[in-house]
N, C-alpha and C positions, 0 to 999 in steps of 0.2 A: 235513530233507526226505528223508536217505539211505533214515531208518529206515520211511518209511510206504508202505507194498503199494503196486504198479502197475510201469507200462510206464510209462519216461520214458530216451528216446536222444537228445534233441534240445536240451541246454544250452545250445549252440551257438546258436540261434536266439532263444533266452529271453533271453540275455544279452544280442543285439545290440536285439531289443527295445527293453528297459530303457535300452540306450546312447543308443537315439536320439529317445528318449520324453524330455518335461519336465516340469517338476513342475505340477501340472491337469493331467495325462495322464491315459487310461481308458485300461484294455487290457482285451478281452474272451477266456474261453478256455472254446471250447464242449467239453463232454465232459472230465468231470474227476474221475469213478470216484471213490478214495479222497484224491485230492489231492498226491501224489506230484508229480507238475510244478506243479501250483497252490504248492505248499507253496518249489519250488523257485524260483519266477519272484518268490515272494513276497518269499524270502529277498534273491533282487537285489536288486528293489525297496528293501529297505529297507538295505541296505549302501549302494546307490549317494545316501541321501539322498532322494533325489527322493519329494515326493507326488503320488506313484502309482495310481490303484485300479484294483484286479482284481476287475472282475467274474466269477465262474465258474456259466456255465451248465449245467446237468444236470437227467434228471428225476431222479434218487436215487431209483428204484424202494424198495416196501419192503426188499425183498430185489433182489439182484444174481445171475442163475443165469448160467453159465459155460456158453456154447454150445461147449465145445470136448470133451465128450465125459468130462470131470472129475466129471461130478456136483456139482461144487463151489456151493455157494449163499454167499453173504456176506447176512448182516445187517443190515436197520439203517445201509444205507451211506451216508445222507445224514448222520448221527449220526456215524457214524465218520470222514467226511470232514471236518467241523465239531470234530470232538476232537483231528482232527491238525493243523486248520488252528490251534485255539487252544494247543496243544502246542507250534509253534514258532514260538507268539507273535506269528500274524500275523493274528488277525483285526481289527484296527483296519485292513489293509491290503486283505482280501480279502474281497468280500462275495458270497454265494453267492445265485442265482436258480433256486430250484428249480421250473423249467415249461418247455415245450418250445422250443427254441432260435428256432423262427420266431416263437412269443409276447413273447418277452425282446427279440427284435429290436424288435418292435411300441414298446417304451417306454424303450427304450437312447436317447440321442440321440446325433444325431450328431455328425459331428470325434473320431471316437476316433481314438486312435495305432496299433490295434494289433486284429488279429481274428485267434487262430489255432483251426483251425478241425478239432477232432478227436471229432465225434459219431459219427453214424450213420454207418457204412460204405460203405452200398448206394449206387445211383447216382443213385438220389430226393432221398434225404433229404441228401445231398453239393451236388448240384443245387441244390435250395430252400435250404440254409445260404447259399451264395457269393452266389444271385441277394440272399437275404434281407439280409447283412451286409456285403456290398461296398459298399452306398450310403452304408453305415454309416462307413468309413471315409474320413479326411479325405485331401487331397490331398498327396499323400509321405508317408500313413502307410503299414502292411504287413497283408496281408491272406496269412496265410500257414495250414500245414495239414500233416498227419500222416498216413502210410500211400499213400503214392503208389506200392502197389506190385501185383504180380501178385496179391500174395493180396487183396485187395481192389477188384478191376476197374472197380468203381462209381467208386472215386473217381479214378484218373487220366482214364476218359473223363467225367466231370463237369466237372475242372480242363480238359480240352481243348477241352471245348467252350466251356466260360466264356472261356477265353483263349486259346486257339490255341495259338501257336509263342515268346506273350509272358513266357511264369514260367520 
């Protein structure tokens, strides 16, 4: 997982995840670019024994363009997400939903263990994941999320509104 392109600072949470998932567990993880924490949670998953499944949702546009001013375009990222997820050996564990997170929700069921929730930034699309997949999860599972910070202002007042003073 070290070796595959992305942003992933959050092991921490992956790993407790996994700790307190059973085996029939579902964990779902919205927004998952090349697979970099897909590929990581995947690896828990299958150290800790437990059968596990990970869902990961994204759209995997054809191309990935880089709004940061890079120019950068990636490729064919649903393919290369899918090459690194079977690279380390985890596609029997991880199965990938490629269509938009409130559709995935539509036919996910529910009592999942696990929703962490890192798509769309803005304060919409943050919004409609939490209202979409919190019903999703079961009672003491973890409905959890990435980027709660200045540079994304959509998402801590989304999470504030969803929950107040409670996360």
């Amino acid at each position: 997982w070290a070796a595959v392109p992305g942003w992933f600072d959050f092991q921490n949470v992956y790993t407790e995840l996994v700790e307190r998932s059973k085996d029939g567990d579902i964990i779902v993880e919205i927004g998952c670019y090349l697979g970099r924490s897909a590929c990581f949670l995947g690896d828990q998953i299958k150290t800790s024994g437990k059968r596990i499944t990970l869902l990961c949702v994204d759209l995997w546009p054809a191309q990935f363009d880089f709004q940061d001013g890079s120019g950068t375009t990636i490729e064919a990222p649903f393919e290369t997400f899918y090459a690194n997820v079977r690279q380390c050996r985890l596609h029997k564990i991880i199965i990938p939903l490629r269509c938009p997170s409130l559709v995935a929700a539509q036919f996910v069921a529910n009592d999942l263990a696990a929703v962490f929730i890192d798509g769309e930034h803005d304060y919409d699309n943050c919004k409609s994941d939490i209202a979409a997949w919190l019903p999703k999860v079961r009672n003491g599972g973890i409905l959890s999320g990435h980027d709660f910070a200045d540079s994304f202002p959509g998402v801590p007042k989304a999470v504030r509104e969803a929950f107040g003073d409670k996360f």
